[in-house]
Structure formats: C-alpha cells, structure tokens
Phi, psi and omega in degrees: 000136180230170171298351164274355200297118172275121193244093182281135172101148174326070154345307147309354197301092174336331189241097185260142148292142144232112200261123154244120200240150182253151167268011187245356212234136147326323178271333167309313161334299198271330129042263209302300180318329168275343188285329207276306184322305178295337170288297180299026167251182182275352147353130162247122177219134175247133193258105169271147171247124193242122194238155174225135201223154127243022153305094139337307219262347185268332166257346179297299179295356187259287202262018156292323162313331208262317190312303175282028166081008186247087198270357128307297180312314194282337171279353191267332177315314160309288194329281205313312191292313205267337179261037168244162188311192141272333178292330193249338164352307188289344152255021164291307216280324197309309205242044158263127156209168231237157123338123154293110231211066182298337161295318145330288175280012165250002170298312193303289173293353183277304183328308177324293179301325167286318151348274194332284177325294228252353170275345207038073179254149177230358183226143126252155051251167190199068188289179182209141190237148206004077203080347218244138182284116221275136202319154157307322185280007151248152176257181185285356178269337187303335196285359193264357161300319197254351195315293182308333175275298191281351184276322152124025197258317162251138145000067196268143176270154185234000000 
C-alpha cells in the first residue's frame, strides 16, 4: 500500500486483498460488485484497487476522492462508471470538479503500471490475497470460504 493506493475497507485488517482491474472489462465490472459485497460483510479486510485506464479524468476524481476520505463516493463513482455505456462514460467526469493535478495522475499510472509488471498480471480482473495470487480455478466469491484462514484467525494444516 502506498500513497497512490486506493485502498477500501480497514486499512490494518489482517486480510488484504488486491483487485487488479481494468475500466474498461466487464468482467472487472462484476468485479466490482463482488468486492462491494464483500466490504459490507463483517469480515475486517482491507481491498486495495490497482486500476489501469487511459481515462485520465476517471482517476484523477477517483483518488481525489480517496485524498479527502471520501471513500463511498469513490466507490459508487467505480459503480456508476462501470454500469454506463462506454461510449457515455466521459460524461460521469465532465461536470465534477477536481483539481488538475497531471503529476499526480502520471505518478498514479506509472505506480499502476509497475503493480501489473512486478506482479505479473496479465489479466484482468487478477486478485491477490495477503500477497499471494489467487488460483485461475477460484473466483473472487471463494475468498469468504478461505476468510478465517487468511485473516491469521485459524490454523492450516499441512
């Protein structure tokens, strides 16, 4: 976690999560929707989101959002974003406004991007749970099976 990280959920939370998502995939969409579930359970996790874009203007209000604590907004802003056309997209942002802050946002995207690289991500949506990457043959609903393991609350037997 870094000062670019948009980070949901108990920042100290034994069980982090890292989603990496495109703003662009469908599948990342419904993603979102599962990530949203999972934040409303009692489960203490905290879910960083490492997103790649070429929307400038869709991360800038996103971690402007994240700066002032307004961390419901930004997420219903992923909603909001992910359930519009693609076509029409460019006009959730237009008439928000944020500072400009192009240093900001090419910190945001180089960081991202380094995320992808050093992570070997090669897809999205590609989650990862305290580190560790989570198999192609699970989905992101599996991890509330495994919660209690990865959270450091139980034991695994070998």
């Amino acid at each position: 976690v870094t000062d670019t990280s948009l980070v949901f959920g108990e920042k100290d939370a034994p069980l982090k999560i890292t989603a990496f998502l495109s703003l662009h995939c469908s599948h990342c969409a419904r993603a979102l929707e599962k990530i949203k579930d999972m934040l409303r359970t009692e489960v203490k996790m905290a879910i960083e989101i490492v997103l790649v874009t070429y929307d400038s203007k869709i991360l800038e209000v996103l971690y402007n959002f994240k700066r002032v604590n307004k961390n419901d907004e930004a997420l219903e802003l992923l909603n909001r974003w992910y359930s519009t056309d693609p076509y029409s997209r460019s006009k959730i942002t237009e008439n928000l406004c944020i500072p400009e802050d192009n240093e900001f946002y090419k910190e945001i995207t180089n960081e991202n991007q380094r995320l992808f690289k050093e992570c070997n991500v090669i897809g999205t949506p590609t989650f990862f749970i305290n580190g560790y990457m989570l198999p192609n043959q699970y989905d992101i609903d599996d991890i509330k099976y495994f919660s209690e393991v990865f959270s450091g609350n139980e034991k695994v037997k070998v």
